[in-house]
PDB file of N, CA, C and O in Angstrom:
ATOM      1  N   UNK A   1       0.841  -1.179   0.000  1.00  0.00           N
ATOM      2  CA  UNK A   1       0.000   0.000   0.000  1.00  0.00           C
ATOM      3  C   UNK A   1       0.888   1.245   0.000  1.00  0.00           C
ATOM      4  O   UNK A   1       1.881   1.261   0.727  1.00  0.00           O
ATOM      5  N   UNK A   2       0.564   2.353  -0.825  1.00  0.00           N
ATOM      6  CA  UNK A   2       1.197   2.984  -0.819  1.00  0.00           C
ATOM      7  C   UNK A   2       0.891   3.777   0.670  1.00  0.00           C
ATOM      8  O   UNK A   2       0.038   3.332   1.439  1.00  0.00           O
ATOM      9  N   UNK A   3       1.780   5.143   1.016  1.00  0.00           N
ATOM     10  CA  UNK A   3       1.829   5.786   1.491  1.00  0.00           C
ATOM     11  C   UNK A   3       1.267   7.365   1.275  1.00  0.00           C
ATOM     12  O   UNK A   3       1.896   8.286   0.756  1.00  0.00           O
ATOM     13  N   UNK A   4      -0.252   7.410   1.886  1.00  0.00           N
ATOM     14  CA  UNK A   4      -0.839   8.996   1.640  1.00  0.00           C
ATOM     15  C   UNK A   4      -0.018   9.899   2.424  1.00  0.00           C
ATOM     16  O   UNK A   4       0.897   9.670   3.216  1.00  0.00           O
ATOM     17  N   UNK A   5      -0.578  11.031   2.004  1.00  0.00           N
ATOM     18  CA  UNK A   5      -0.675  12.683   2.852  1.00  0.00           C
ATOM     19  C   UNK A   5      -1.849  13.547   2.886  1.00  0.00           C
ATOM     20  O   UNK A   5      -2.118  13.861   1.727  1.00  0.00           O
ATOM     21  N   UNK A   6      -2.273  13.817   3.319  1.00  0.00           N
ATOM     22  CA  UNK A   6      -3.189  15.066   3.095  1.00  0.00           C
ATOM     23  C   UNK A   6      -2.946  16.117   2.282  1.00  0.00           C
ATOM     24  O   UNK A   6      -2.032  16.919   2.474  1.00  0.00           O
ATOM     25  N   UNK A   7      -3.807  16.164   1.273  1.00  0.00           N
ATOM     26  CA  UNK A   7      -2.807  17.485   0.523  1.00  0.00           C
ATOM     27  C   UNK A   7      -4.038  18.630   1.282  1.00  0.00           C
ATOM     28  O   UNK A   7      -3.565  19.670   1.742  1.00  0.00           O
ATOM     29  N   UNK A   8      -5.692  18.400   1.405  1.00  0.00           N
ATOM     30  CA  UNK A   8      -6.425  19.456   1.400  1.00  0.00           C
ATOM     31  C   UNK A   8      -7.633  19.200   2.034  1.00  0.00           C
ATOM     32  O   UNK A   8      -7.870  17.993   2.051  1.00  0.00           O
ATOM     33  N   UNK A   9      -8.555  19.940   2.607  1.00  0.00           N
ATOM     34  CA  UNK A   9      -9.680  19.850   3.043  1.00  0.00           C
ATOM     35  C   UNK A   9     -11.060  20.812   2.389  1.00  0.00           C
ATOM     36  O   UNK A   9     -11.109  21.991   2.739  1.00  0.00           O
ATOM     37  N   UNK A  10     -11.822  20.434   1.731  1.00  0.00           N
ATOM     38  CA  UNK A  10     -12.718  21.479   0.904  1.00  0.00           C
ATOM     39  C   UNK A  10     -14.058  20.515   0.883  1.00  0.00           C
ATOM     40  O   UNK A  10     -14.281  19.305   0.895  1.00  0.00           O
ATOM     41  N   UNK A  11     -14.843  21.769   0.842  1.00  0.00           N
ATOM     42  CA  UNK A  11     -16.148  21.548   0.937  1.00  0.00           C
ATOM     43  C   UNK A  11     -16.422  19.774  -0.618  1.00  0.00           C
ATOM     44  O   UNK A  11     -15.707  19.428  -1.558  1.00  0.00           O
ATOM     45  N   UNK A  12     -17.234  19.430  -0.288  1.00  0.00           N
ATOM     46  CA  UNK A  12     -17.036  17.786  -1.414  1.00  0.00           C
ATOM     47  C   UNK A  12     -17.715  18.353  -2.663  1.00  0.00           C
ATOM     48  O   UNK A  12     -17.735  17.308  -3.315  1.00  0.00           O
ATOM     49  N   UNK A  13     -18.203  19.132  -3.348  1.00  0.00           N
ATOM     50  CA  UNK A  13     -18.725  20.045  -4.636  1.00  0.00           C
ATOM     51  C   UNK A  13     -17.414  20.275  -5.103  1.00  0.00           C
ATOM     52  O   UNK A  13     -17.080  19.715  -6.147  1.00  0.00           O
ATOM     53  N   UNK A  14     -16.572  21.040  -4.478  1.00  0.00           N
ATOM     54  CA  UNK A  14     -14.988  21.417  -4.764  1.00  0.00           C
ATOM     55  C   UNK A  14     -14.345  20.756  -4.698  1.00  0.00           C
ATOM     56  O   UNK A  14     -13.439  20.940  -5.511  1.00  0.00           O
ATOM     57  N   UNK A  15     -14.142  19.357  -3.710  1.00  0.00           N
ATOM     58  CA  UNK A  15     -13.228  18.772  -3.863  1.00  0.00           C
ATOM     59  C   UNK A  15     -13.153  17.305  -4.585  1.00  0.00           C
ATOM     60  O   UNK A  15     -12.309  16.416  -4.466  1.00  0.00           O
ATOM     61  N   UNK A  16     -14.490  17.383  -5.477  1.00  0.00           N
ATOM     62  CA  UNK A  16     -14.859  16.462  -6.460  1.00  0.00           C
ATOM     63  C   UNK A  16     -14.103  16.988  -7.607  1.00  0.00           C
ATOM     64  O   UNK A  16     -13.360  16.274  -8.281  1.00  0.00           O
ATOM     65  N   UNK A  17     -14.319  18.406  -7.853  1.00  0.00           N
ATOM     66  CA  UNK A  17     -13.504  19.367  -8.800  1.00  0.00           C
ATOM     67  C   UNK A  17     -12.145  19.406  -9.182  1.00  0.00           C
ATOM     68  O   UNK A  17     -11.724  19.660 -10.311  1.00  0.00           O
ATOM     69  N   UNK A  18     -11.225  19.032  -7.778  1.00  0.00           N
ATOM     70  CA  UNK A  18     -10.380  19.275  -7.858  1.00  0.00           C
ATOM     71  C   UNK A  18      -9.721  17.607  -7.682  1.00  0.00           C
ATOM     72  O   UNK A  18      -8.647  17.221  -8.145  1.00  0.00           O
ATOM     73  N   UNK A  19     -10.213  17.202  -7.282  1.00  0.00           N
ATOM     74  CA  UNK A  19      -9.965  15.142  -7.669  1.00  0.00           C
ATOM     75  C   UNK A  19      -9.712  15.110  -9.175  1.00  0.00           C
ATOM     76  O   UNK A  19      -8.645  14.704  -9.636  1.00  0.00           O
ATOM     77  N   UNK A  20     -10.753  15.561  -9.952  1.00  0.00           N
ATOM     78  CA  UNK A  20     -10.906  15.512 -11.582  1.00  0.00           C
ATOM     79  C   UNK A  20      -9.694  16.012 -11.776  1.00  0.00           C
ATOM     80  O   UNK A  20      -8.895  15.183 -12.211  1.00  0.00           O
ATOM     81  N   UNK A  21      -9.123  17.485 -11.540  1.00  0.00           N
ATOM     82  CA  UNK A  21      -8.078  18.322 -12.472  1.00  0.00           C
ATOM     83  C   UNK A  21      -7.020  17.395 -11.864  1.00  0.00           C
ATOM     84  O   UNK A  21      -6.011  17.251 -12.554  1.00  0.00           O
ATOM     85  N   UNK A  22      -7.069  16.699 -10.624  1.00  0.00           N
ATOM     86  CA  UNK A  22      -5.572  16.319 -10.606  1.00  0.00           C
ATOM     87  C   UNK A  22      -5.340  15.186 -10.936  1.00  0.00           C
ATOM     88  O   UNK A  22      -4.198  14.930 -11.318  1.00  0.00           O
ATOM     89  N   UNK A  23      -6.404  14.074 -10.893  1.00  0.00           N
ATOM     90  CA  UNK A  23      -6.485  13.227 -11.905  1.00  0.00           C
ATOM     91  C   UNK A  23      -6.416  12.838 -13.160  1.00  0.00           C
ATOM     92  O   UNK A  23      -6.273  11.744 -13.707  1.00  0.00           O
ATOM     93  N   UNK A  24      -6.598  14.387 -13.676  1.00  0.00           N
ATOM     94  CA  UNK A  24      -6.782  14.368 -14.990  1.00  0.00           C
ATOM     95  C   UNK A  24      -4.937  14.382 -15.256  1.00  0.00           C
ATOM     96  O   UNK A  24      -4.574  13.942 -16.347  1.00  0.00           O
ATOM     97  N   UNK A  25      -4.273  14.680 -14.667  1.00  0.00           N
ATOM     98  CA  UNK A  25      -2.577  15.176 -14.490  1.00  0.00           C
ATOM     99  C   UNK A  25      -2.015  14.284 -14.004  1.00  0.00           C
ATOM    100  O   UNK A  25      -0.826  14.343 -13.689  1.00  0.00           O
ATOM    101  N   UNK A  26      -2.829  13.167 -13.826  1.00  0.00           N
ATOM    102  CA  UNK A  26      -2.398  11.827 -13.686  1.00  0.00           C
ATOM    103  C   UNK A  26      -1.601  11.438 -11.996  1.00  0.00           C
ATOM    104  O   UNK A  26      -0.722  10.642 -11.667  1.00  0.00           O
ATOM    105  N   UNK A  27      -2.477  12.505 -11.189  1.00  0.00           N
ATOM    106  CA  UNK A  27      -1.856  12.523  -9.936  1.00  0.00           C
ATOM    107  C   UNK A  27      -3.605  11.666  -9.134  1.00  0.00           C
ATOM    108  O   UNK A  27      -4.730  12.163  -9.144  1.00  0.00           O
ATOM    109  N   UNK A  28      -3.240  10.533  -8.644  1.00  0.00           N
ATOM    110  CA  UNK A  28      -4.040   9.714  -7.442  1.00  0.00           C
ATOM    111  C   UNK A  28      -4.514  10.478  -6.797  1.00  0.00           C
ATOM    112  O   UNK A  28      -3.849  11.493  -6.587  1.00  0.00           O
ATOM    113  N   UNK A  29      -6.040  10.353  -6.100  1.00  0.00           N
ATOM    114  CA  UNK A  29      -6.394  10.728  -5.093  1.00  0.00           C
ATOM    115  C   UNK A  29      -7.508  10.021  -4.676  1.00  0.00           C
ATOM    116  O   UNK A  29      -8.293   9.564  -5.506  1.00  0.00           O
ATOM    117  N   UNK A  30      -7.687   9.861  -3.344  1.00  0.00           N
ATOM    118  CA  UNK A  30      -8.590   9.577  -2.347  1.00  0.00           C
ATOM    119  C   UNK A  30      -9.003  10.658  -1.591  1.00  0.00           C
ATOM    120  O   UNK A  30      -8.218  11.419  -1.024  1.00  0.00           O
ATOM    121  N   UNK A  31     -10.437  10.771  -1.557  1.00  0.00           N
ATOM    122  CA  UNK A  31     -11.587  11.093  -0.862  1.00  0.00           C
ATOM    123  C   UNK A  31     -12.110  10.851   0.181  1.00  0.00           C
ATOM    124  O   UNK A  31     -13.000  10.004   0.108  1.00  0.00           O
ATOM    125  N   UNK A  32     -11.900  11.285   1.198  1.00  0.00           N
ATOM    126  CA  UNK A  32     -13.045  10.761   2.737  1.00  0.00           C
ATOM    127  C   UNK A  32     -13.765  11.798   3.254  1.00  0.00           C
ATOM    128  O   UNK A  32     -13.311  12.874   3.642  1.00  0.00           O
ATOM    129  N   UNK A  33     -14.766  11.483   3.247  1.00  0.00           N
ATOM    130  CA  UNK A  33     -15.864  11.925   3.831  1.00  0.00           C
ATOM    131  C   UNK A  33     -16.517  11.702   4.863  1.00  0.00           C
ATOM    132  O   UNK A  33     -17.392  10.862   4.651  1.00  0.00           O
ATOM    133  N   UNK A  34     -16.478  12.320   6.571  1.00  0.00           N
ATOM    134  CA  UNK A  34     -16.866  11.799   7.475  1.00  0.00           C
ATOM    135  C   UNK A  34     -18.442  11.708   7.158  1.00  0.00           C
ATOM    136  O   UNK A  34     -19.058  12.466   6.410  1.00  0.00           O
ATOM    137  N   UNK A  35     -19.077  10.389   8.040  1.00  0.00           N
ATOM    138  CA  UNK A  35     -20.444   9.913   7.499  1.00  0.00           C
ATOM    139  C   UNK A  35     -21.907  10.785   7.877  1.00  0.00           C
ATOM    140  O   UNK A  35     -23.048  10.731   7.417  1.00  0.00           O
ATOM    141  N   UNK A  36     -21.073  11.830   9.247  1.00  0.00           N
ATOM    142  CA  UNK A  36     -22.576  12.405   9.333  1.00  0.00           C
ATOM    143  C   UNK A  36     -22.519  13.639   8.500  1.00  0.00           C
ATOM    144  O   UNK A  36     -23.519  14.351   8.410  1.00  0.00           O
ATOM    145  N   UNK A  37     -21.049  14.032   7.686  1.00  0.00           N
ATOM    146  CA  UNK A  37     -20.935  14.901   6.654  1.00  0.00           C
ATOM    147  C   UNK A  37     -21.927  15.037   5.855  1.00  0.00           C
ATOM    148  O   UNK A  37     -22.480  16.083   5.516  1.00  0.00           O
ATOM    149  N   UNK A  38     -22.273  13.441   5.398  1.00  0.00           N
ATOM    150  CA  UNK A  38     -23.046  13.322   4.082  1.00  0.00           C
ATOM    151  C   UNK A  38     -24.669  13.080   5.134  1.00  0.00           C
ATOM    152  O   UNK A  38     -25.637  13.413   4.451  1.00  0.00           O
ATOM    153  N   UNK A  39     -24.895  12.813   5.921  1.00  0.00           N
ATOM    154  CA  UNK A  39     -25.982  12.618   6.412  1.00  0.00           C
ATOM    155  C   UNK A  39     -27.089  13.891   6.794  1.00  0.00           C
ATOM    156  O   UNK A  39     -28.311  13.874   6.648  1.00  0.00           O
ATOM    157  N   UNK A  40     -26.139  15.105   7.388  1.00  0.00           N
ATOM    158  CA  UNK A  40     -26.387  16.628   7.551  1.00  0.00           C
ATOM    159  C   UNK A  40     -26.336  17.566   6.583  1.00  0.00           C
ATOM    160  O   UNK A  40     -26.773  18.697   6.798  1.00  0.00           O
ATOM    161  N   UNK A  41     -25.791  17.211   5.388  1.00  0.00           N
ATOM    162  CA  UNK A  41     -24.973  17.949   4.758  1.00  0.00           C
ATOM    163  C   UNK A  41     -24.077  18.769   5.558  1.00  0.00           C
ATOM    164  O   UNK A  41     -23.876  19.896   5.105  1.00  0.00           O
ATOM    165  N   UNK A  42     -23.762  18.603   6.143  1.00  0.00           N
ATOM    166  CA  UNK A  42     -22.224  19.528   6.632  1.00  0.00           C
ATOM    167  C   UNK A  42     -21.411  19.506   5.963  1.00  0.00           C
ATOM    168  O   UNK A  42     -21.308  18.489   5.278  1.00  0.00           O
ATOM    169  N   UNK A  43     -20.429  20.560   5.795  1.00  0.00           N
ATOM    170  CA  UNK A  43     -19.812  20.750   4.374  1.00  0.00           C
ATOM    171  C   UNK A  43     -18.083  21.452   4.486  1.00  0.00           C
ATOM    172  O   UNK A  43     -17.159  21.496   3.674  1.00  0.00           O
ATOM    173  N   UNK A  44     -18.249  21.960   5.994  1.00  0.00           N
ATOM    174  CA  UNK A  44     -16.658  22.474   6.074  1.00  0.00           C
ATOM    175  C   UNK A  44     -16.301  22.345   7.605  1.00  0.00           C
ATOM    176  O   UNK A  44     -17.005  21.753   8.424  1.00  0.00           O
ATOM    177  N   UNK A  45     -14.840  23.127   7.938  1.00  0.00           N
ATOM    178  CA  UNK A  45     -14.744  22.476   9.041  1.00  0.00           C
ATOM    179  C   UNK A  45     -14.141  20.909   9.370  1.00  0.00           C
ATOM    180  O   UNK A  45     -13.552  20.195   8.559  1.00  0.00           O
ATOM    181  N   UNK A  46     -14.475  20.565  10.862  1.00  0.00           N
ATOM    182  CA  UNK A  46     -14.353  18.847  10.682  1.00  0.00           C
ATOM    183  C   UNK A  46     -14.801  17.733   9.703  1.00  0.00           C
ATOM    184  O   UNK A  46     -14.331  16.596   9.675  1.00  0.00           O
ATOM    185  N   UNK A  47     -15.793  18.231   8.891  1.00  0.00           N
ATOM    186  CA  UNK A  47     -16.596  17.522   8.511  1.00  0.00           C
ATOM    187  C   UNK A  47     -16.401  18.102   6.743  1.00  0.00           C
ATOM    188  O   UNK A  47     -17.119  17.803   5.788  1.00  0.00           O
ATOM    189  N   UNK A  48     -15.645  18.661   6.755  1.00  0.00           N
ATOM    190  CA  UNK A  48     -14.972  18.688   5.246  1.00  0.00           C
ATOM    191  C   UNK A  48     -14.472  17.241   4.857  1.00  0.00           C
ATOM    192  O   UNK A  48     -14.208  16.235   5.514  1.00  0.00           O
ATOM    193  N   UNK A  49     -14.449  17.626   3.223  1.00  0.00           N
ATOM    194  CA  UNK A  49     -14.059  16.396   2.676  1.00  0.00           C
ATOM    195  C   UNK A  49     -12.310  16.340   2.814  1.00  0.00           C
ATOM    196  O   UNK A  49     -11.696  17.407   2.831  1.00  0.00           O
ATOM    197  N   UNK A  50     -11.775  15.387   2.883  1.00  0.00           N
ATOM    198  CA  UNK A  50     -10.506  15.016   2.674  1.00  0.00           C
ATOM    199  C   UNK A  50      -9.722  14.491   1.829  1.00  0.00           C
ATOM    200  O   UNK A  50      -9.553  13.276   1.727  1.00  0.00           O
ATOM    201  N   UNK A  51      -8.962  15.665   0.888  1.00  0.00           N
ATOM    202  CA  UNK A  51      -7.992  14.683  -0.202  1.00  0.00           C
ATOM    203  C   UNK A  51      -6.637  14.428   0.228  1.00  0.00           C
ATOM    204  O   UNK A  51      -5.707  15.136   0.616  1.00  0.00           O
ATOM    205  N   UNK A  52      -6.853  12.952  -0.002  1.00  0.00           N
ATOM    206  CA  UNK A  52      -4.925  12.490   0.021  1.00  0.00           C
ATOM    207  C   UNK A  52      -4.317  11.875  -1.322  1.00  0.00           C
ATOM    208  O   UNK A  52      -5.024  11.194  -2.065  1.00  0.00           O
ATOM    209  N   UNK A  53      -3.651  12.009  -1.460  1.00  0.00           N
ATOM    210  CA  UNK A  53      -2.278  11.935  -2.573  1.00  0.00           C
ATOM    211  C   UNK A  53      -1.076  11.008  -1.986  1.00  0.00           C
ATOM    212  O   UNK A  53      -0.620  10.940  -0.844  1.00  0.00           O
ATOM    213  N   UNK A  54      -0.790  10.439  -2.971  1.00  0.00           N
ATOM    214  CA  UNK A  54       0.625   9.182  -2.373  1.00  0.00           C
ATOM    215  C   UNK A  54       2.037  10.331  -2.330  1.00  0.00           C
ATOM    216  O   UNK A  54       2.621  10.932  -3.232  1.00  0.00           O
ATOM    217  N   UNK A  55       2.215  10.292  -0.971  1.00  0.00           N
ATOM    218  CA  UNK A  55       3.385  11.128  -0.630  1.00  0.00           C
ATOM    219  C   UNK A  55       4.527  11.602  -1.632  1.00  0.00           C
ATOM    220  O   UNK A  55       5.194  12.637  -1.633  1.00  0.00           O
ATOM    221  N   UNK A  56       4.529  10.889  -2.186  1.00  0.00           N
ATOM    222  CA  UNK A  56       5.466  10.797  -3.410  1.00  0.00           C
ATOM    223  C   UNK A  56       4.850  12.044  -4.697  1.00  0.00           C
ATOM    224  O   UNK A  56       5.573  12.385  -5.634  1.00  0.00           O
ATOM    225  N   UNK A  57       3.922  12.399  -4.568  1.00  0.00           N
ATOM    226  CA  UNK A  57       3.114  13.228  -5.850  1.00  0.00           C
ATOM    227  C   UNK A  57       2.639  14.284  -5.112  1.00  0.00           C
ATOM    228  O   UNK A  57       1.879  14.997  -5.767  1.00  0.00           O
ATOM    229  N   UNK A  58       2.933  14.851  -3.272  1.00  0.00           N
ATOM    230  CA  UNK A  58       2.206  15.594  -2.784  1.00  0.00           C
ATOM    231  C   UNK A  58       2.607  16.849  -3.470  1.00  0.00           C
ATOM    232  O   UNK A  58       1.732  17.670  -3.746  1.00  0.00           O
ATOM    233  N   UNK A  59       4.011  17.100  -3.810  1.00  0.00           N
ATOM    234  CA  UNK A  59       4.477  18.268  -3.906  1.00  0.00           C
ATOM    235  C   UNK A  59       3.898  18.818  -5.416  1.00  0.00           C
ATOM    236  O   UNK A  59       3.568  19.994  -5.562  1.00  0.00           O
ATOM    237  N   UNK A  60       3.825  17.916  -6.413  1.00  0.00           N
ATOM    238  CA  UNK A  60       3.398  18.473  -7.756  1.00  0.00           C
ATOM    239  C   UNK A  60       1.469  18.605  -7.057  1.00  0.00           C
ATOM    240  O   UNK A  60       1.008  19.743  -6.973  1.00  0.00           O
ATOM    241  N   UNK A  61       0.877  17.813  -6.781  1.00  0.00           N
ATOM    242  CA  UNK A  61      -0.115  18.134  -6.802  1.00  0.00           C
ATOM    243  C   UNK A  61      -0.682  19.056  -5.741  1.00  0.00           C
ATOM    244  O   UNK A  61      -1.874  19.068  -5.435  1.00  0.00           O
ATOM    245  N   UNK A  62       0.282  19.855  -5.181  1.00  0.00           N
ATOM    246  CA  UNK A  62       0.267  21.025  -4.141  1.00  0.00           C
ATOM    247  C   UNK A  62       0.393  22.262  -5.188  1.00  0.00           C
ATOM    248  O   UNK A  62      -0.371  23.227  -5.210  1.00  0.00           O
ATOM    249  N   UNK A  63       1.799  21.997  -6.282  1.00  0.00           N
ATOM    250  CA  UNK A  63       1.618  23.414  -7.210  1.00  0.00           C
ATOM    251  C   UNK A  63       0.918  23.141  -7.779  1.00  0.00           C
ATOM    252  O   UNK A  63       0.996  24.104  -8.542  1.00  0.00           O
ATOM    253  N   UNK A  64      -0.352  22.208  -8.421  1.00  0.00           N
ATOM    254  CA  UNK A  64      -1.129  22.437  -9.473  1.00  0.00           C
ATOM    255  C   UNK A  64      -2.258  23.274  -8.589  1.00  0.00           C
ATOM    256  O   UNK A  64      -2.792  24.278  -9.059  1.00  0.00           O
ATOM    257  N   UNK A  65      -2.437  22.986  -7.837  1.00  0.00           N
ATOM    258  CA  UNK A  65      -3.471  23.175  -7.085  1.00  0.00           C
ATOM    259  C   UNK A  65      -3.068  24.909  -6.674  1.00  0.00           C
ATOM    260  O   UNK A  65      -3.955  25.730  -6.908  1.00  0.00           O
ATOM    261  N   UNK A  66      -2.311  25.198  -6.331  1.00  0.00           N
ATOM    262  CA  UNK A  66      -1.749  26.580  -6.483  1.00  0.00           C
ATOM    263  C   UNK A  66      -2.005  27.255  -8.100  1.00  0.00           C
ATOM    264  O   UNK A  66      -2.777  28.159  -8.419  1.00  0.00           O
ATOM    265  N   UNK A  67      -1.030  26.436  -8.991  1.00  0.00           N
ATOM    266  CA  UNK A  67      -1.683  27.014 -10.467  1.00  0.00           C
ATOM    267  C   UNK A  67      -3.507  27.292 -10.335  1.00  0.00           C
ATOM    268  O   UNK A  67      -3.977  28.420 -10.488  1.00  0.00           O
ATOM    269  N   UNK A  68      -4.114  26.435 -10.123  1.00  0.00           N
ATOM    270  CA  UNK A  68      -5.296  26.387 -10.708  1.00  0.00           C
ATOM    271  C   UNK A  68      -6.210  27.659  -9.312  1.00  0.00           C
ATOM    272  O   UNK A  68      -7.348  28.099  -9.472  1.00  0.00           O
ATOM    273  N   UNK A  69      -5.601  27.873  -8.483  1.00  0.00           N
ATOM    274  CA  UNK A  69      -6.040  29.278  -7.708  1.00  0.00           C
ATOM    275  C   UNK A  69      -5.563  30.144  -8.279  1.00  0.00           C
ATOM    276  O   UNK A  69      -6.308  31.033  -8.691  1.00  0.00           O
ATOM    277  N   UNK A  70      -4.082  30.222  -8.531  1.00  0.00           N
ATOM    278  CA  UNK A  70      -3.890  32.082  -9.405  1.00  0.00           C
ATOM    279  C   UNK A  70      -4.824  32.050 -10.710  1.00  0.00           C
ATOM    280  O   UNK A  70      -5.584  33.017 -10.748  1.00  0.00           O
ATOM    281  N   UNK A  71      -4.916  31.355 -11.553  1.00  0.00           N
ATOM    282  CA  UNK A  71      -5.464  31.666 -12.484  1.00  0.00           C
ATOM    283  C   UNK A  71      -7.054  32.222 -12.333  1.00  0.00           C
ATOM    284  O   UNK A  71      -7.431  33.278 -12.840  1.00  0.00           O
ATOM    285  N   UNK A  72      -8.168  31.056 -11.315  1.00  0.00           N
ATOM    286  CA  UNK A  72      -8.789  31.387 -10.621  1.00  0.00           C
ATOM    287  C   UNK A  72      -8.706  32.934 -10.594  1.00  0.00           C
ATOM    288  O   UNK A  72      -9.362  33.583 -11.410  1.00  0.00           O
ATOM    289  N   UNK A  73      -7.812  33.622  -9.554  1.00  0.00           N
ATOM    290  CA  UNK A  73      -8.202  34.984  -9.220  1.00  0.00           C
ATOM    291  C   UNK A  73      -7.864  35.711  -9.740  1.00  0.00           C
ATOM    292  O   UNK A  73      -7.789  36.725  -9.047  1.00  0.00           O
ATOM    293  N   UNK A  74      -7.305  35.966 -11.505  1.00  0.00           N
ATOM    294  CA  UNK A  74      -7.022  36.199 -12.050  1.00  0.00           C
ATOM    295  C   UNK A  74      -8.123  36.697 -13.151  1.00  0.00           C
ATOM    296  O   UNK A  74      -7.933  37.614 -13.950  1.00  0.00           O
ATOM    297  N   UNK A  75      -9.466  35.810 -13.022  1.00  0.00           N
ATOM    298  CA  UNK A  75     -10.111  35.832 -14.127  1.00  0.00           C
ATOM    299  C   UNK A  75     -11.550  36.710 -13.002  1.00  0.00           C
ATOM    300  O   UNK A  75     -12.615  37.050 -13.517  1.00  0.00           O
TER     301      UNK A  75
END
């Protein structure tokens, strides 16, 4: 098994979003979602979603994720 990290915590609308772009860049990720998250909709906070990345890919998929905010506030 490999070895995760946490790269981020975001509401699960966004961090479905951002699974895709870094997937799409061929960088892994896993999703957790605590269960009364999805039961309340609770959405940030403790009860944010959780992406991890295999330690090994945290650092590129830390600057994409940076790229894809400047551009973001850019537009």
């Amino acid at each position: 098994m490999t070895e995760e990290a946490l790269l981020t915590e975001l509401p699960a609308p966004l961090a479905q979003i951002v699974k895709g772009a870094l997937e799409a860049e061929g960088i892994s990720v896993r999703l957790e979602r605590d269960a009364l998250s999805s039961v309340y909709g609770l959405d940030t906070g403790l009860f944010a979603t959780r992406l991890f990345v295999a330690v090994e890919q945290l650092a590129e998929a830390r600057a994409l994720i940076d790229e894809i905010e400047t551009e973001a506030g850019e537009q």
